[in-house]
C-alpha positions in Angstrom: 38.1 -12.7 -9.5 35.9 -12.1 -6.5 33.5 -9.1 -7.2 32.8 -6.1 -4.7 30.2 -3.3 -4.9 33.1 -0.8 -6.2 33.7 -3.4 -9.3 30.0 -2.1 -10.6 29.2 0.8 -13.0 25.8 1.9 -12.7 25.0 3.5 -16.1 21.6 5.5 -16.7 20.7 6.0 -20.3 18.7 9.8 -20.8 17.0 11.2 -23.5 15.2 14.4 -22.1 14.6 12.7 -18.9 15.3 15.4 -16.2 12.6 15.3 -15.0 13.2 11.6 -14.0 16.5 12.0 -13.1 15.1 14.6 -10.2 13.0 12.0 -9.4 14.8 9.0 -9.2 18.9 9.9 -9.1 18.9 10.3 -5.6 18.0 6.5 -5.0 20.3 5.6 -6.8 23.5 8.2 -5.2 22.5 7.6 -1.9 22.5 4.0 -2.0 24.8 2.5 -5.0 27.2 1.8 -2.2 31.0 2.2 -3.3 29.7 1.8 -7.0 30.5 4.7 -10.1 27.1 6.1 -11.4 27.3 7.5 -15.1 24.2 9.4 -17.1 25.0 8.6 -21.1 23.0 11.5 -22.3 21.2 10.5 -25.6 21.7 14.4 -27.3 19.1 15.8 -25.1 17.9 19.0 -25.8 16.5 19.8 -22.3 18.5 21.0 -20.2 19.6 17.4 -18.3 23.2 18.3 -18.8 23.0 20.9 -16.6 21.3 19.9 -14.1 23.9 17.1 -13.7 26.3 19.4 -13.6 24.8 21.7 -11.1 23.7 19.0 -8.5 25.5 15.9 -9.4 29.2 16.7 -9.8 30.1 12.8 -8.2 28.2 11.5 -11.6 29.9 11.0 -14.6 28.4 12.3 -17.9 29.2 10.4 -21.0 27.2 12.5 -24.2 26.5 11.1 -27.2 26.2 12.9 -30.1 22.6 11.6 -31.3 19.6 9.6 -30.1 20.5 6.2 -31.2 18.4 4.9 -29.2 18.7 2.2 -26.2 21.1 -0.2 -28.1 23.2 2.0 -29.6 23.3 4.7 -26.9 24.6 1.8 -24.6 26.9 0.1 -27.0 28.8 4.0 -27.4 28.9 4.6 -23.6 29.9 1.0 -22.3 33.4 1.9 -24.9 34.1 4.4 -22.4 33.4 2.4 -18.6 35.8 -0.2 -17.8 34.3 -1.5 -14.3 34.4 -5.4 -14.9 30.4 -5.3 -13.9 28.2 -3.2 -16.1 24.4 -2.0 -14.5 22.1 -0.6 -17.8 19.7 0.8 -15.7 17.0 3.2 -16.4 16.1 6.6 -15.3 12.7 5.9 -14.1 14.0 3.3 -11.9 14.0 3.6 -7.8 16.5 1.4 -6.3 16.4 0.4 -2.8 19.2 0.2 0.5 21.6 -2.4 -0.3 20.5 -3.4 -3.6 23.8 -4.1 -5.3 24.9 -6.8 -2.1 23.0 -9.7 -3.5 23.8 -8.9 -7.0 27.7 -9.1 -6.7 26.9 -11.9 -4.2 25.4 -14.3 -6.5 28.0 -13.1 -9.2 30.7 -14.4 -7.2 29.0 -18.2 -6.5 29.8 -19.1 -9.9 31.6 -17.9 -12.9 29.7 -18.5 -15.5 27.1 -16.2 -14.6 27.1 -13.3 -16.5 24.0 -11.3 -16.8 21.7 -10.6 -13.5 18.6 -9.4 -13.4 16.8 -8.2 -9.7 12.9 -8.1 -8.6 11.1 -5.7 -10.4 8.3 -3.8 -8.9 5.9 -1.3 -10.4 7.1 2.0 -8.8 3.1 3.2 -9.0 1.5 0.0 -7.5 4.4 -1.0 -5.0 2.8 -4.2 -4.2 2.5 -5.5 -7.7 5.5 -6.7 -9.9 6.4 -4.1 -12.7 5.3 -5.4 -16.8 9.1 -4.8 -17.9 11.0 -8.0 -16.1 9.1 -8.7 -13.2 10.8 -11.9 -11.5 12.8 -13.0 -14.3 12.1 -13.4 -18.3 11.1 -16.6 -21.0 10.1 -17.1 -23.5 8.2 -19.4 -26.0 9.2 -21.9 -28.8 7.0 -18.6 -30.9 9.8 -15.7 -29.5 6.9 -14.5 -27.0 8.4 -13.3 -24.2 6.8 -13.7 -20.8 8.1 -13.6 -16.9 7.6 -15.2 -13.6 5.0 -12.5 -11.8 3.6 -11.4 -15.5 2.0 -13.2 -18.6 1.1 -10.7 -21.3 -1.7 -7.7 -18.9 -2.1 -10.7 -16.3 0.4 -8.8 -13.1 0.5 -10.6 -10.1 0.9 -9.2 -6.8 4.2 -9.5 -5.0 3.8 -12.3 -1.7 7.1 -13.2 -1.7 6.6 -16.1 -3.9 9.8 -15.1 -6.2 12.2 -14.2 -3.6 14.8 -16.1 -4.8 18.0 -17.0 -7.0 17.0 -18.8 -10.3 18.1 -19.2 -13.6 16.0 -17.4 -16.2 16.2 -17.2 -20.1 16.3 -13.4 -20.6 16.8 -10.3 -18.3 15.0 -7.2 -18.0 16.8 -3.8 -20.0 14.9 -1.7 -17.5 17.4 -3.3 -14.6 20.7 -5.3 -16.7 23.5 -6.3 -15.0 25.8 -7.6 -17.4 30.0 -8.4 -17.3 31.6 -5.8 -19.4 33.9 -8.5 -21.0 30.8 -10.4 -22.1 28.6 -7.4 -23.3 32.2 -6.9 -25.3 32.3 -10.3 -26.5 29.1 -10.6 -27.8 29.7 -6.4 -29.5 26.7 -5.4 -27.1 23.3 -5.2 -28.7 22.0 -5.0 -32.2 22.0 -1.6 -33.2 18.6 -2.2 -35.4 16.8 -2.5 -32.8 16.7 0.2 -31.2 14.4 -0.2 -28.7 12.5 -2.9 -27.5 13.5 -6.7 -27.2 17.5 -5.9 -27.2 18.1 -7.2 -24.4 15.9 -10.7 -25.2 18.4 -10.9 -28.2 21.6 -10.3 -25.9 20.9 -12.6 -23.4 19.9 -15.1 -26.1 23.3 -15.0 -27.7 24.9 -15.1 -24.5 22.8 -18.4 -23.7 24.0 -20.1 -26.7 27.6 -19.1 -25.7 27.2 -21.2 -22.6 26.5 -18.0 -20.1 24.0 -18.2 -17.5 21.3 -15.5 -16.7 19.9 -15.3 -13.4 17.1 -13.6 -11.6 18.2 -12.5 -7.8 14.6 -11.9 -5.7 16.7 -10.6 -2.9 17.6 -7.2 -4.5 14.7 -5.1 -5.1 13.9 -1.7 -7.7 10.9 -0.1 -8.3 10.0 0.5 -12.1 7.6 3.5 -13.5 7.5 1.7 -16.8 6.8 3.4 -20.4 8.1 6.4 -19.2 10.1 6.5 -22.7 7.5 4.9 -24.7 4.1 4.2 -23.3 2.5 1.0 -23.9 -0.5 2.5 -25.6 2.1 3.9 -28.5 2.0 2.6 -31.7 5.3 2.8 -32.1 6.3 0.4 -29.1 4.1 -2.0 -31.0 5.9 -1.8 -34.3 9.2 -2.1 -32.2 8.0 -5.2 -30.6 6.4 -7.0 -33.5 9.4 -6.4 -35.5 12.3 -6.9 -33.2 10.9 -10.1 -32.3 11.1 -11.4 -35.5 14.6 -10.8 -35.5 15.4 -12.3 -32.6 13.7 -15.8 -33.9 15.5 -15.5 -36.9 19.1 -15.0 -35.4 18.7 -17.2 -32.1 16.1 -19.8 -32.7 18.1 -23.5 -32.9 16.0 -25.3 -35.7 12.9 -25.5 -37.7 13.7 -21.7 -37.8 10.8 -21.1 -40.8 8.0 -23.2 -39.4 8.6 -21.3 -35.9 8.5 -17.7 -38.1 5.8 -18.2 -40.1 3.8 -19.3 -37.2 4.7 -16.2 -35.4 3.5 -14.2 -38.2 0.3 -16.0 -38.5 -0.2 -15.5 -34.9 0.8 -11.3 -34.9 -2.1 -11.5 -38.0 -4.3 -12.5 -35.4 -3.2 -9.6 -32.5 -3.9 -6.8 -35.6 -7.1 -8.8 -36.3 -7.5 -8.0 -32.4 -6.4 -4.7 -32.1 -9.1 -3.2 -35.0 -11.4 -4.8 -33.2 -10.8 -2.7 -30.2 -10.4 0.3 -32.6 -7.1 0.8 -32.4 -6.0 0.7 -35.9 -2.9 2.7 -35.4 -1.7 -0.3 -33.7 -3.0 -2.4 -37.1 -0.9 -0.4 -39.4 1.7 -0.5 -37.1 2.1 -4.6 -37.3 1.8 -4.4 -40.9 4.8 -2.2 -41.0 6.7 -4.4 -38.7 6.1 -7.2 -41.3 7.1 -5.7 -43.9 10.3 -4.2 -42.3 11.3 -7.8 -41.5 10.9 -8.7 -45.0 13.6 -6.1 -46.0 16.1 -6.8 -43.4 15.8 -10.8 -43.8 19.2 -10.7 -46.1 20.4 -9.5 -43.0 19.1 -11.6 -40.6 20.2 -15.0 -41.8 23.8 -13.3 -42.6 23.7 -12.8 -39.0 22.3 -16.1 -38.4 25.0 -18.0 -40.0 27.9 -16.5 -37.8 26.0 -16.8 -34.8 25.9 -20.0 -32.5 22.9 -21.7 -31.6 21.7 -24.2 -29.1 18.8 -26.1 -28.3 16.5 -26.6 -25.0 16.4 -23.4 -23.7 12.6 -22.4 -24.2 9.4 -23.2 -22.9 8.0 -25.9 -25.4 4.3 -24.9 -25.3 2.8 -21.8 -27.0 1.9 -19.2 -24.3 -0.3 -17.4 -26.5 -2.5 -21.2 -26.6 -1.9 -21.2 -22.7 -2.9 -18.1 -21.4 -6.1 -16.6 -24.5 -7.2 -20.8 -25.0 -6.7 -22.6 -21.7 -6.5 -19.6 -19.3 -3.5 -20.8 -17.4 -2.5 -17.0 -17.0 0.0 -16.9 -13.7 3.5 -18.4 -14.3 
């Protein structure tokens, strides 16, 4: 099948957000060319609905009836859209003129290409790549994530140096292109996550069922970032933490309890780190991340034993040993 901008469903996830979608929806009207834009409206109670309604009667409105949160707000809407090429994107995203051309461009050069990712830059700092996806997402034989153009605060400024077509491990949720018949395949995300790290554990899963992810540097957005959570919440932490864990467990290929307990040590250390920056809310909050994992690890490994998993896919070093020990802190 060869793909054209009016095969693409551009779906915006909002949970109170009208303010952001008065900011940002008309990027993404005036220049998703040919493409269906939906809002999946997380039981807001501002009034987002009407405003939709009032000034957006081209968008589609899909309403859930509670905040489930990222992965289970997507995973009801996406029942609903059946445009072969899904776009998760959020609502404090700017896109840019002819964004989606590249996208269904580099979709159609191979077939087993099934989630894309575009450049990400931060919407307040134009010049800079954006924390959430940057140039494309890896990660660590550990489950730390990193991307080309960001290693954990270390933001590098955009020259141009990622502005092409590569295959990456993991895509950004902030902008995630995905086929609707392999987001189906794989039954979406994991609804206990529900926020943070989702989309790490998608595109791992759709790795090791022999899909590609890529990163296309010639379609640009510009990301506000934490606009949901903020990185300074305690919260987003917990999520993290925990959801990471997870992800090892189900995805990893082998050694599976010497790369977990490592992790863990390792997360000891960041709450070591954050009381001694006084931030003990952010302590507490990896204790309770621990201790969640421990009562969903039945779980986990039921999980693990139906899904597939492959080898070779991650970078073999530690990035934490890099970047704190040996300073190597651009990609």
């Amino acid at each position: 099948m060869t793909f054209t901008t009016k095969d693409i469903a551009v779906v915006i996830l909002n949970w109170n957000g009208k303010i952001l979608l008065e900011r940002f929806l008309p990027s993404v009207t005036s220049y998703s060319d040919k493409a269906s834009v939906y809002v999946v409206d997380n039981a807001s109670t501002d009034t987002s609905i009407d405003f939709l309604k009032s000034n957006y009667p081209g968008v589609s409105i899909i309403q859930n009836t509670e905040n489930g949160g990222y992965a289970k707000g997507y995973n009801e809407a996406l029942k609903h859209i059946k445009k072969p090429l899904i776009c998760l994107l959020n609502s404090d995203i700017e896109v840019t003129k002819n964004w989606l051309v590249p996208i269904v461009e580099t979709y159609n050069s191979a077939k087993d290409i099934a989630i894309i990712q575009p450049k990400i830059l931060d919407q307040k700092q134009k010049s800079h790549f954006e924390y959430a996806g940057a140039a494309g997402g890896f990660i660590d034989k550990y489950g730390y994530p990193f991307c080309r153009g960001r290693i954990f605060q270390t933001i590098e400024e955009d020259n141009g140096q990622y502005n092409d077509i590569k295959e990456i491990f993991w895509a950004s949720g902030a902008c995630f292109f995905i086929k609707n018949s392999v987001f189906k395949s794989l039954n979406g995300f994991d609804e206990s996550y529900f926020a943070h790290m989702e989309e790490i554990d998608l595109s791992w899963r759709a790795f090791n069922t022999s899909h590609k992810v890529m990163y296309v540097g010639l379609s640009t957005v510009f990301h506000v970032g934490g606009a949901t959570l903020n990185n300074t919440s305690a919260r987003k932490t917990y999520l993290n933490f925990r959801n990471s864990l997870f992800t090892l467990v189900k995805n990893t290929d082998k050694n599976v309890l010497g790369r977990v307990l490592t992790r863990m040590v390792l997360d000891g250390l960041a709450a070591i780190r954050f009381l001694a920056q006084l931030k003990p809310s952010h302590f507490v909050a990896i204790i309770k991340a621990h201790g969640s994992f421990y009562l969903e690890l039945p779980r986990l490994l039921k999980k693990r034993s139906q899904l597939k998993q492959l080898s070779n896919y991650y970078y073999q070093k530690s990035i934490v040993w890099n970047y704190f020990i040996k300073k190597q802190i651009k990609f």
